[in-house]
DSSP file (Angstrom, degrees, kcal/mol; ACC not computed):
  #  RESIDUE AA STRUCTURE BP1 BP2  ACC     N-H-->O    O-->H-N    N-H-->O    O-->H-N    TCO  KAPPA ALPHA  PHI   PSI    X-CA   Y-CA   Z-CA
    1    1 A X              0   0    0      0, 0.0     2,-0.1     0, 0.0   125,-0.1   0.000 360.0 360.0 360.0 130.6  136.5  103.5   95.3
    2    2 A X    >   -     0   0    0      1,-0.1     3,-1.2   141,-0.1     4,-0.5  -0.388 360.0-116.1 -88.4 177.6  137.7  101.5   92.8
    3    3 A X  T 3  S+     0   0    0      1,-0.2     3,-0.2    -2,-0.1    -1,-0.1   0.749 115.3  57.6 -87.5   5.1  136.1   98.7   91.2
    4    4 A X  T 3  S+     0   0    0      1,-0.1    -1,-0.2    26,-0.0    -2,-0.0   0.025  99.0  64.3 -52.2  -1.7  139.0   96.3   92.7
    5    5 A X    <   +     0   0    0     -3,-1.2    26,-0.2    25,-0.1    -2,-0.1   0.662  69.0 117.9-119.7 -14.3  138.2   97.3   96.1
    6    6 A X        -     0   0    0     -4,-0.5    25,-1.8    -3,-0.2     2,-0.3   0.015  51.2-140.1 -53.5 156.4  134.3   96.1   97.2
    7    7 A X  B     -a   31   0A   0     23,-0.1    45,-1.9    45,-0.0    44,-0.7  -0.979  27.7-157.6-114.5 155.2  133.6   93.9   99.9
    8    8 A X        -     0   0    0     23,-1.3    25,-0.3    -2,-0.3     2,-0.2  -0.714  18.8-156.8-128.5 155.3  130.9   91.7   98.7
    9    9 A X        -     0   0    0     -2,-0.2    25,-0.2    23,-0.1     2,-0.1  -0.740  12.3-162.4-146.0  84.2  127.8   89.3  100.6
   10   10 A X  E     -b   34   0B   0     23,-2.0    25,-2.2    -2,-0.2     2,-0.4  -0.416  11.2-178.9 -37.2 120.7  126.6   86.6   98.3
   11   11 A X  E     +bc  35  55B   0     43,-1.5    45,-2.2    23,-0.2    25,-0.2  -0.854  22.8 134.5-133.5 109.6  123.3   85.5   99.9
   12   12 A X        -     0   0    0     23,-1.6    25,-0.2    -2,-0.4    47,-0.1  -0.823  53.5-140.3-135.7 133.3  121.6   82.5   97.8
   13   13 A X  S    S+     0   0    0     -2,-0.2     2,-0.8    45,-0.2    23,-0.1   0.367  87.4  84.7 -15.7 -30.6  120.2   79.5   99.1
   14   14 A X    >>  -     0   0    0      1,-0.1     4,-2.9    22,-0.0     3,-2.1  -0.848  65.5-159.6-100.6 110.4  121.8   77.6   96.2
   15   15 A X  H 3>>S+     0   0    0     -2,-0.8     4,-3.3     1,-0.3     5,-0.6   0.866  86.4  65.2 -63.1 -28.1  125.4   76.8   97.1
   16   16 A X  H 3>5S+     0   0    0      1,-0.2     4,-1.9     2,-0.2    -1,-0.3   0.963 109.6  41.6 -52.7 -39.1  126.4   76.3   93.1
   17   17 A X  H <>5S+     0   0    0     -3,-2.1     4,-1.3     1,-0.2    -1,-0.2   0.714 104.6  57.0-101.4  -2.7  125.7   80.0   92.7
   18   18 A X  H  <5S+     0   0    0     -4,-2.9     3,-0.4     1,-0.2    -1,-0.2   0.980 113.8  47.5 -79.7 -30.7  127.2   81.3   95.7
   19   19 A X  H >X5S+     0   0    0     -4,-3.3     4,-2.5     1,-0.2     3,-1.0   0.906 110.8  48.2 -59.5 -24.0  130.6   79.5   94.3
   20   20 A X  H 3X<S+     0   0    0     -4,-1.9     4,-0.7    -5,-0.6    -1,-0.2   0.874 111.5  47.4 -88.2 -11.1  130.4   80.5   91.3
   21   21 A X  H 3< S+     0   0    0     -4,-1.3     4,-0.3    -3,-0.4    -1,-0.2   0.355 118.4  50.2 -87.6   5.0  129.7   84.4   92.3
   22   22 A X  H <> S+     0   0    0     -3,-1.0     4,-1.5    -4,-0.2     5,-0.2   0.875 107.3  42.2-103.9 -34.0  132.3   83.8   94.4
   23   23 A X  H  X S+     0   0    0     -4,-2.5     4,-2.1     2,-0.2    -2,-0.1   0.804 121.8  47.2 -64.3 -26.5  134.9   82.3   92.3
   24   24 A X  H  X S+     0   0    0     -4,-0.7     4,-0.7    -5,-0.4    -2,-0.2   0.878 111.3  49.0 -95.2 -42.1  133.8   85.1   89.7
   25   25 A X  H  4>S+     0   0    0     -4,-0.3     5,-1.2     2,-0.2     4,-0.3   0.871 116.0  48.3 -61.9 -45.7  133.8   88.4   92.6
   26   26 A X  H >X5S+     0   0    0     -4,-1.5     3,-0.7     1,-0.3     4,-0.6   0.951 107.9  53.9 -71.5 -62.6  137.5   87.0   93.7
   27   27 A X  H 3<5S+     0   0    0     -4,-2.1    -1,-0.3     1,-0.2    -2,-0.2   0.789 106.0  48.9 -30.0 -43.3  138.7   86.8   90.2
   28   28 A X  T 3<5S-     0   0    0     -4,-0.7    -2,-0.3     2,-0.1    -1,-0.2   0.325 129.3 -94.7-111.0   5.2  137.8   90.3   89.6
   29   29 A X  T <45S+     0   0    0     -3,-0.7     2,-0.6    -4,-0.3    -3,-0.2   0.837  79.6 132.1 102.8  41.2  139.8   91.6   93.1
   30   30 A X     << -     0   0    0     -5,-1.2    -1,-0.2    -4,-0.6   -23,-0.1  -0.837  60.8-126.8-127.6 141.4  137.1   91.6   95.4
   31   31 A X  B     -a    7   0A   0    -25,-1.8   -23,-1.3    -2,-0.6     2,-0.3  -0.538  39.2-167.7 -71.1 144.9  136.6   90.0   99.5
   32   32 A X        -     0   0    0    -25,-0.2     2,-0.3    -2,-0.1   -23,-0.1  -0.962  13.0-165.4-136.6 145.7  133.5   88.0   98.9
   33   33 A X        -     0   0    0     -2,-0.3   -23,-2.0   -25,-0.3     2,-0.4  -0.966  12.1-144.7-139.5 137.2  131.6   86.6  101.9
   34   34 A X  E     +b   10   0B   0     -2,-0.3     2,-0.4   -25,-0.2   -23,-0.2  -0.938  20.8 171.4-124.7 121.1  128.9   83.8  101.4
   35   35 A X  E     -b   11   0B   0    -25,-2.2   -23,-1.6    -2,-0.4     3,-0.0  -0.950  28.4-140.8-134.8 150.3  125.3   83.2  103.4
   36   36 A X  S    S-     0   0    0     -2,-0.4     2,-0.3   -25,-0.2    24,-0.1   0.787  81.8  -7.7 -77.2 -26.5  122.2   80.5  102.4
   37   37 A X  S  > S-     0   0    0      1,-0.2     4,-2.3   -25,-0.2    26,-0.1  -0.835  84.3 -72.7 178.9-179.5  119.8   83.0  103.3
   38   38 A X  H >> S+     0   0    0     24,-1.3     3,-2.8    22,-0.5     4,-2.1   0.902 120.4  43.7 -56.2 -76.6  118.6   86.3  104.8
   39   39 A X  H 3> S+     0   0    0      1,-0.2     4,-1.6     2,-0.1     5,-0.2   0.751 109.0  53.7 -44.7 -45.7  119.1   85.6  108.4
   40   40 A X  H 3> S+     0   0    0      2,-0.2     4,-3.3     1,-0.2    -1,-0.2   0.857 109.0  55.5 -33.8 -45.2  122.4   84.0  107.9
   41   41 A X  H <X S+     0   0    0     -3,-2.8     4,-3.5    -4,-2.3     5,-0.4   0.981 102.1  58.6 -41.3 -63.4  123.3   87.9  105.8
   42   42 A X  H >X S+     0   0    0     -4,-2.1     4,-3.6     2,-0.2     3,-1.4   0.960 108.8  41.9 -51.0 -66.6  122.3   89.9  109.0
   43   43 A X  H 3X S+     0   0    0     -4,-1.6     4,-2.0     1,-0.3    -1,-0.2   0.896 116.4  47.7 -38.9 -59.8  125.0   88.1  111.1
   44   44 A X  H 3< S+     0   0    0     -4,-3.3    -1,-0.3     1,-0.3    -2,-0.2   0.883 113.8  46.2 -41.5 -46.7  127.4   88.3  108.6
   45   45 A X  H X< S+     0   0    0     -4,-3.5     3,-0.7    -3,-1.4    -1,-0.3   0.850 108.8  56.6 -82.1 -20.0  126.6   92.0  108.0
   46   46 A X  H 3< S+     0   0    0     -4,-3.6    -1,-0.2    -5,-0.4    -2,-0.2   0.955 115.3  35.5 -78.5 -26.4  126.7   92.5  111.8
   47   47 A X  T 3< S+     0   0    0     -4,-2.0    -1,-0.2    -5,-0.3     2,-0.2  -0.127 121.1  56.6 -64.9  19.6  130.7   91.0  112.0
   48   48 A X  S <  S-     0   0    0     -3,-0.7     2,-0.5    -5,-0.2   -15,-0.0  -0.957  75.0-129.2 165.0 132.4  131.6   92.5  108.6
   49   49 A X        +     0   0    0     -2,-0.2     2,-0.4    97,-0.0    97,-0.1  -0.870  38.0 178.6-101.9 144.3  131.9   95.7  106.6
   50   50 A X        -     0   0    0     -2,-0.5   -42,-0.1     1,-0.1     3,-0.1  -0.985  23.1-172.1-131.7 123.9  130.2   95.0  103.5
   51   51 A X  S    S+     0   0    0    -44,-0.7    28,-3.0    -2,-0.4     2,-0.3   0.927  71.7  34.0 -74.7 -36.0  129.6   97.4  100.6
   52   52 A X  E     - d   0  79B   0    -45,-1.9    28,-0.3    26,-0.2    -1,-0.1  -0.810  59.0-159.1-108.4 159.3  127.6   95.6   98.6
   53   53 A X  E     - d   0  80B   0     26,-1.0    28,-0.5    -2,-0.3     2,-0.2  -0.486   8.8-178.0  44.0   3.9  125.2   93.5   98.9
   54   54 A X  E     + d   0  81B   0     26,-0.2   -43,-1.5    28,-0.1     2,-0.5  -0.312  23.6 154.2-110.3 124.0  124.0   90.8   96.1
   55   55 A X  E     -cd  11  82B   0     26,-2.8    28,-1.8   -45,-0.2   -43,-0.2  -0.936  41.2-112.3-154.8 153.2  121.2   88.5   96.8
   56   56 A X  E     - d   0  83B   0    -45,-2.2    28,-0.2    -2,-0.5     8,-0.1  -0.484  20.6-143.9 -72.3 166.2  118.4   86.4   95.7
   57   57 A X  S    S+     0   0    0     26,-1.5     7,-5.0     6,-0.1     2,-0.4   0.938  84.6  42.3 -68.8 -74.4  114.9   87.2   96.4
   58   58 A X  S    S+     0   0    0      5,-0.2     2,-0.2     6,-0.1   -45,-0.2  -0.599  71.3 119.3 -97.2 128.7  113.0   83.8   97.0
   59   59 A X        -     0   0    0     -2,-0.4     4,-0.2   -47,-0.1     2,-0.2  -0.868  62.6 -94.2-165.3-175.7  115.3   81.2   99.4
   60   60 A X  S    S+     0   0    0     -2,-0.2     2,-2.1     2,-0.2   -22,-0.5  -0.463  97.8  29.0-101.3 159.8  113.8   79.9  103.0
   61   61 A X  S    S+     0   0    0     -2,-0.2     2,-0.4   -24,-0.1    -1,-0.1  -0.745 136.2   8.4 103.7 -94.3  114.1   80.9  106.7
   62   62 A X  S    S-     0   0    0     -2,-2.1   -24,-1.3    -4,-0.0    -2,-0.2  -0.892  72.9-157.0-138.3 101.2  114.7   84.6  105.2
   63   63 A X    >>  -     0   0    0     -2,-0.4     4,-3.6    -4,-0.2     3,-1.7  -0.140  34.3-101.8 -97.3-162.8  114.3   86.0  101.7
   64   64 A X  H 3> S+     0   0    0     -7,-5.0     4,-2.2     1,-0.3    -7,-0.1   0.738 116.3  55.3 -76.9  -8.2  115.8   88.8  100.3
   65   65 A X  H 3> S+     0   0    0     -8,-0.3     4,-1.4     2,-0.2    -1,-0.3   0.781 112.4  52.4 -73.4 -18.3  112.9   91.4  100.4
   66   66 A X  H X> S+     0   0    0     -3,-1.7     4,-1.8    -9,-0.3     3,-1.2   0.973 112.8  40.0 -76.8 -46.3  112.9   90.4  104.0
   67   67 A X  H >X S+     0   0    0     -4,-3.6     4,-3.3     1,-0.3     3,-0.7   0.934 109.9  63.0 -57.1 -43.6  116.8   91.2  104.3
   68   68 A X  H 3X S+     0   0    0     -4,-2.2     4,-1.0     1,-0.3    -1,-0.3   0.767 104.0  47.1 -46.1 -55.8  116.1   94.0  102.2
   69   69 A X  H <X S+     0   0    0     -4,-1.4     4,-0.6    -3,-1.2    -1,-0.3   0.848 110.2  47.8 -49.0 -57.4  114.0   95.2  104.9
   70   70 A X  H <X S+     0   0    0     -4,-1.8     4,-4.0    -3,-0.7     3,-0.4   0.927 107.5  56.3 -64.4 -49.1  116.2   94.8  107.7
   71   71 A X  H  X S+     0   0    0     -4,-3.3     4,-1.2     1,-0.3     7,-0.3   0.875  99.0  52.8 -80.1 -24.1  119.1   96.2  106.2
   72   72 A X  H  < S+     0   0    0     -4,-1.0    -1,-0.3    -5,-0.5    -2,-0.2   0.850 115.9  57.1 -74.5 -25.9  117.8   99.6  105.3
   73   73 A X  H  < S+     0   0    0     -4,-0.6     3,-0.4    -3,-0.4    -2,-0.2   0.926 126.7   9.0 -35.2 -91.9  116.9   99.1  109.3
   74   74 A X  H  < S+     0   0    0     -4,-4.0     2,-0.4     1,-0.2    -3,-0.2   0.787 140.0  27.1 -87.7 -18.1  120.2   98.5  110.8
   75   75 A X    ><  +     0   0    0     -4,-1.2     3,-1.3    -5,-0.4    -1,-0.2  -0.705  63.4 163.3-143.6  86.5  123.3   99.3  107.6
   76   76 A X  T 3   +     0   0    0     -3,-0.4    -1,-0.1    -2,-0.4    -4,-0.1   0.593  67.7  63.7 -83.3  -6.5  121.4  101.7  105.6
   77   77 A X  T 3  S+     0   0    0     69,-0.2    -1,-0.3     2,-0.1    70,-0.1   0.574  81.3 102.1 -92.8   3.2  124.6  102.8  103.9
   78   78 A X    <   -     0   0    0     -3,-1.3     2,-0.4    -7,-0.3   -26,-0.2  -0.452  69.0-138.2 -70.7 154.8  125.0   99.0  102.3
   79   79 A X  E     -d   52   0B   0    -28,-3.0   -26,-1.0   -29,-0.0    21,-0.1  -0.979  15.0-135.4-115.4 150.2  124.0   99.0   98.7
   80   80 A X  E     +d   53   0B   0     19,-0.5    21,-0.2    -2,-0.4   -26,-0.2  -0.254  26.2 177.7 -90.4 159.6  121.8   96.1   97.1
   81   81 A X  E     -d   54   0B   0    -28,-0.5   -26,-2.8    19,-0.1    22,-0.2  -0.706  22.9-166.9-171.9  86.0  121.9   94.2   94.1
   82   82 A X  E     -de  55 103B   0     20,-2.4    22,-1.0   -28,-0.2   -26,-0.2  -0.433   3.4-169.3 -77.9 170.5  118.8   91.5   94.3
   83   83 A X  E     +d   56   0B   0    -28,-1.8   -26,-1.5    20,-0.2     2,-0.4  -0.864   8.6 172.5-156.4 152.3  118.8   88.8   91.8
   84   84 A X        -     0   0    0    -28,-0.2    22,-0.7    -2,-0.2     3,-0.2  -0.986  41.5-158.9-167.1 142.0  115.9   86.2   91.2
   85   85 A X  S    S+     0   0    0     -2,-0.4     2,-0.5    20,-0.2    -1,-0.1   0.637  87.9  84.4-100.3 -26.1  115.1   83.6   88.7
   86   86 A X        -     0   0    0     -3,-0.1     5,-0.2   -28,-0.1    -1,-0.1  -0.107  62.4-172.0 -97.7  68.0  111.2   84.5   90.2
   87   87 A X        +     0   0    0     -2,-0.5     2,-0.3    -3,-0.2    -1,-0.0   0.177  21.9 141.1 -52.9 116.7  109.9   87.1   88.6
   88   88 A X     >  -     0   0    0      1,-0.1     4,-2.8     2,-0.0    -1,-0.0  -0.954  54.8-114.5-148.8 169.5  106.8   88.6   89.7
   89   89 A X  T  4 S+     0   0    0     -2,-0.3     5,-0.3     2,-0.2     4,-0.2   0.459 112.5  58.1 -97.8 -11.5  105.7   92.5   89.8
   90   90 A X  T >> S+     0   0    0      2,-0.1     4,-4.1     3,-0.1     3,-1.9   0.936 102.1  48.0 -92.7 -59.9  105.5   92.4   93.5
   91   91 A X  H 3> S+     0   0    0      1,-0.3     4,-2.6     2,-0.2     5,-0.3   0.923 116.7  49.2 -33.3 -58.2  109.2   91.3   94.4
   92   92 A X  H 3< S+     0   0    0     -4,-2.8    -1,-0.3     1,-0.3    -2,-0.1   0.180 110.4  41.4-117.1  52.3  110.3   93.7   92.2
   93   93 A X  H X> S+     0   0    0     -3,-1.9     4,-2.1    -4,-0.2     3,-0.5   0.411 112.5  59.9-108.7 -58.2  108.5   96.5   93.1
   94   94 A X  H 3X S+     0   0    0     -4,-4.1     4,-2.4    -5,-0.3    -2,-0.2   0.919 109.7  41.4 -42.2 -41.0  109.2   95.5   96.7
   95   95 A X  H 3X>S+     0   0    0     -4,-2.6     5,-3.1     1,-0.2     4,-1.0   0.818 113.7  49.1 -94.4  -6.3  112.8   95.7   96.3
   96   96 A X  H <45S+     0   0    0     -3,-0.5    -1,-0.2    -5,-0.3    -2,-0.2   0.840 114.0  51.7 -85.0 -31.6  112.9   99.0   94.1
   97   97 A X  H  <5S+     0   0    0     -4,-2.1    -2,-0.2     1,-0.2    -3,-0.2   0.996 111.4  48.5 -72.2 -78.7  110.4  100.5   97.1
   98   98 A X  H  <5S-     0   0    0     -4,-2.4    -2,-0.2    -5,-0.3    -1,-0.2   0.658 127.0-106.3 -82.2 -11.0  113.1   99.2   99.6
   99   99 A X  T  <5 +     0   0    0     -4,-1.0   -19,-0.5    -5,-0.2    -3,-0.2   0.688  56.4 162.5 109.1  14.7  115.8  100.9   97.7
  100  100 A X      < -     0   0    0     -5,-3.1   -19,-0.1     1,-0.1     3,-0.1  -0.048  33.5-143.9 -45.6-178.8  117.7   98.2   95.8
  101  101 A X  S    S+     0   0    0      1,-0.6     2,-0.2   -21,-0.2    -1,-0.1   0.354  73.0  10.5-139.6  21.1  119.7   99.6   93.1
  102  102 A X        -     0   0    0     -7,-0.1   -20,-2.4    18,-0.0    -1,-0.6  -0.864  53.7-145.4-175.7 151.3  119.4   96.6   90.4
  103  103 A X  B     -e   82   0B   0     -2,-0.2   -20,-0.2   -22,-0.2    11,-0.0  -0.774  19.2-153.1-130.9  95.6  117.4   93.5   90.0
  104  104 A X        -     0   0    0    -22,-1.0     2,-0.3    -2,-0.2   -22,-0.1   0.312  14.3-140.6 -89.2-167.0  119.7   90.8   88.2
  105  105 A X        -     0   0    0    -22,-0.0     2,-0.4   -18,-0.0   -20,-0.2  -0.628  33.2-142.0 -53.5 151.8  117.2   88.2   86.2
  106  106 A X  S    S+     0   0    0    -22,-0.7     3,-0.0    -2,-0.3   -22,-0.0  -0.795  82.6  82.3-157.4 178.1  118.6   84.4   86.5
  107  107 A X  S    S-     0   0    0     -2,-0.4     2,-0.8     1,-0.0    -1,-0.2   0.718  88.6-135.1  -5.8 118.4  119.1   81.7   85.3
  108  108 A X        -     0   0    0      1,-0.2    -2,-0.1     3,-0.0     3,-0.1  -0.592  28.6-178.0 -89.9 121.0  122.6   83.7   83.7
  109  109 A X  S    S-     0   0    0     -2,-0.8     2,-0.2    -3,-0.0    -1,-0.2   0.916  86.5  -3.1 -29.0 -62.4  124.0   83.6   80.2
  110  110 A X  S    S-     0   0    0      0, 0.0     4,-0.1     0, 0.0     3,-0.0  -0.630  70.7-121.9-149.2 172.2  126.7   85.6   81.0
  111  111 A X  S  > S+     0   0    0     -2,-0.2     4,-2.2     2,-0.1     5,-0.1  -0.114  85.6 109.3-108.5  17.1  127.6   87.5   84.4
  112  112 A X  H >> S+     0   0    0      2,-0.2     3,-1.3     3,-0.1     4,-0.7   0.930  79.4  39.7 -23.8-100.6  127.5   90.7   82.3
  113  113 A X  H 3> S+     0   0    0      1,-0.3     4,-2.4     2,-0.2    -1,-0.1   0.520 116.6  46.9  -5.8 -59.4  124.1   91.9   84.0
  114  114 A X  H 3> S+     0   0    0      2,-0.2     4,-2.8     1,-0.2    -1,-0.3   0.931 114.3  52.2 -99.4 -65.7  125.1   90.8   87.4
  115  115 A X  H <X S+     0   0    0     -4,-2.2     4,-2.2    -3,-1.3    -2,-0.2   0.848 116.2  42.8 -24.1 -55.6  129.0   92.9   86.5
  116  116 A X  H >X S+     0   0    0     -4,-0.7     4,-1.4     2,-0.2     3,-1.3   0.990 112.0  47.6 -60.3 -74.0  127.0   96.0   85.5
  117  117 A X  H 3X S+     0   0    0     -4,-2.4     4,-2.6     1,-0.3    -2,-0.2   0.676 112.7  49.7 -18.9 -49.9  124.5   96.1   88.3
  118  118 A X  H >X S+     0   0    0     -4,-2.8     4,-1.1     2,-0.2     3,-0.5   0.983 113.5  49.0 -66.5 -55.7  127.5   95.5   90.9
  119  119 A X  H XX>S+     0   0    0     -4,-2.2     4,-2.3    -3,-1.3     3,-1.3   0.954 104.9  58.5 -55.7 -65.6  129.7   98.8   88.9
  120  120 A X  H 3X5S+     0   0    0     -4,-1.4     4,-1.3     1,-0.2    -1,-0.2   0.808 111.2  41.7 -18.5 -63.0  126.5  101.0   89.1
  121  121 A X  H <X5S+     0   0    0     -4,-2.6     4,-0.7    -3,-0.5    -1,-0.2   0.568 114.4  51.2 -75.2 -10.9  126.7  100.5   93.4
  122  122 A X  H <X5S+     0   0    0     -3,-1.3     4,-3.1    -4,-1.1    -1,-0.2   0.874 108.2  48.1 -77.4 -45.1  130.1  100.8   93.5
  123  123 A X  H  X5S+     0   0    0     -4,-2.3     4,-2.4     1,-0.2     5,-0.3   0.947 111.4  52.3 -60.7 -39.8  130.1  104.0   91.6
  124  124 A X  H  X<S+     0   0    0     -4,-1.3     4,-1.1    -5,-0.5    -1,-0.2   0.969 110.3  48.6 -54.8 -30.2  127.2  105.4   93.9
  125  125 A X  H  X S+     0   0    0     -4,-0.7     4,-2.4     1,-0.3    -1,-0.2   0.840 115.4  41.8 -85.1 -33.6  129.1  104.6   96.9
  126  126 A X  H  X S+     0   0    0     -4,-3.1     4,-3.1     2,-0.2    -1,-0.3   0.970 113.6  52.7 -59.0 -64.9  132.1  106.3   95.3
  127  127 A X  H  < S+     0   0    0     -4,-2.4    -2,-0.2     2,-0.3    -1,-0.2   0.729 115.8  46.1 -60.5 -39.2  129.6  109.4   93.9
  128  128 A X  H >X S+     0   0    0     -4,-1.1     4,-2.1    -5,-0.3     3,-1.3   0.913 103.9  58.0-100.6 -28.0  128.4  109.7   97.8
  129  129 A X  H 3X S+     0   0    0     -4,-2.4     4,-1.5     1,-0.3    -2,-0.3   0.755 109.2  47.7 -77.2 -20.5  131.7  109.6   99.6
  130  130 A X  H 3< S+     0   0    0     -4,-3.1    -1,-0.3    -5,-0.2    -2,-0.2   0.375 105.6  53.3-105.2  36.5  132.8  112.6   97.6
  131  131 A X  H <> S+     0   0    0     -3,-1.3     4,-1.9    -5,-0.1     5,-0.3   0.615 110.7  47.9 -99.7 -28.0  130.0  114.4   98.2
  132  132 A X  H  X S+     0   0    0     -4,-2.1     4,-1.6     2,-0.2     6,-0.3   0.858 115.0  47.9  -2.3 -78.7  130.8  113.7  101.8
  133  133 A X  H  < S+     0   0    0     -4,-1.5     5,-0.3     2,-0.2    -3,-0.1   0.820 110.6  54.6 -42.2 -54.2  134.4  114.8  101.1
  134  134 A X  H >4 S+     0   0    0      1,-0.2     3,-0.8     2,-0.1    -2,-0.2   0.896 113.7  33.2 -61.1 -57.8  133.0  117.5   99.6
  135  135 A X  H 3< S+     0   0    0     -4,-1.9    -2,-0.2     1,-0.2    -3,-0.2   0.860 114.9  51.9 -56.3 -49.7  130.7  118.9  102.5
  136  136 A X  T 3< S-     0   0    0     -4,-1.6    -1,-0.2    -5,-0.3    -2,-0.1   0.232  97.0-134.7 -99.4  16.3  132.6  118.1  105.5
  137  137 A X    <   +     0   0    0     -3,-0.8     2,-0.2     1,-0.2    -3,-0.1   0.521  55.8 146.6  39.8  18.1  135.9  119.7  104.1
  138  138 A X        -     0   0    0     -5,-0.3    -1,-0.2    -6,-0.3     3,-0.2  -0.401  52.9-105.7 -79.7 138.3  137.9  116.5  105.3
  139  139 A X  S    S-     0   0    0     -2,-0.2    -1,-0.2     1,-0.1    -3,-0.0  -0.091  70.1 -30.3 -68.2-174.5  140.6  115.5  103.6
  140  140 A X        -     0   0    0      1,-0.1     2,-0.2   -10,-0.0    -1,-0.1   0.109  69.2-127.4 -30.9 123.6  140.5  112.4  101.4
  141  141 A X        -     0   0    0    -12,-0.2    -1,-0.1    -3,-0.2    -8,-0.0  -0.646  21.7-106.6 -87.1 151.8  138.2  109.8  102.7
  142  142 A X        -     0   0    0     -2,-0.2    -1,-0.0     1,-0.1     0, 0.0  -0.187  44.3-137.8 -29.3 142.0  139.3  105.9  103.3
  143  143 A X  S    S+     0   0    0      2,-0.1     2,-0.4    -3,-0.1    -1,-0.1  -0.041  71.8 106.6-135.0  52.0  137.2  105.0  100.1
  144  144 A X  S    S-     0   0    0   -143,-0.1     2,-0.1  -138,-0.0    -2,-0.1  -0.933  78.5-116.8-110.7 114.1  135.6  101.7  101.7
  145  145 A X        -     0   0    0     -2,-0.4     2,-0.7     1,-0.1    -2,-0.1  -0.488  23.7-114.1 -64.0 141.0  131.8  102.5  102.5
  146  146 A X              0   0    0      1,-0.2   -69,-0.2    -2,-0.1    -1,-0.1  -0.819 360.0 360.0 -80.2  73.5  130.9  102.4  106.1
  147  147 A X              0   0    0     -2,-0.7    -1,-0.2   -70,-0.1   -69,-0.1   0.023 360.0 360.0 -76.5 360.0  128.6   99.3  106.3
């Protein structure tokens, strides 16, 4: 997988930053899909392959330790990228417990952080489909994770 290839699921409750992760994910060659909130995510993830993941923690209805929850449930191969402007030792314990694979800090300087975090889950997903490859003696896999 390259890093040109993700599909991506913005989930924030604040519509400024889902454009602007969106304008900023598109720019850098990636389908971006946008939801206010947890439940809104699930739908999305259930219509939609998604590789990644990126969401805030605290928003209403359903936040993201709840999605967090759910999706290790029902698309256990998606990978996570939380982000949260509310830092506390329980969120982000909760989401490292539930198997996130970065926790983004907000309000952002720069979309550096948020850049890295995202290259880290691409590379796992990359890292696990050729060990896959590797195992099952198939030739080259499609190298879009199975969400």
């Amino acid at each position: 997988m390259t890093a040109h290839s993700a599909t991506i699921l913005v989930v924030d409750d604040e519509v400024e930053i889902q454009q602007l992760l969106r304008r900023h994910f598109t720019f850098a060659g990636h389908v971006v899909h946008l939801a206010g909130n947890g439940m809104e995510a699930l739908e999305l993830l259930g219509r939609h392959r998604v590789d990644v993941v990126v969401s805030d923690i605290v928003m209403p209805e359903m936040g993201g330790v709840e999605l967090l929850e759910h999706m290790r449930a029902a698309h256990p191969l998606v990978r996570a990228v939380m982000m949260t402007g509310y830092v506390t030792q329980q969120n982000i314990l909760a989401c490292m417990r539930l198997g996130a694979d970065s926790c983004v800090f907000k309000p952002f300087e720069t979309l550096d952080k948020l850049d890295e975090a995202l290259d880290r889950s691409l590379r796992m997903i990359a890292h696990w489909l050729e060990v896959l490859r590797q195992r099952t003696n198939i030739p080259a896999l499609d190298t879009k994770a199975v969400g």
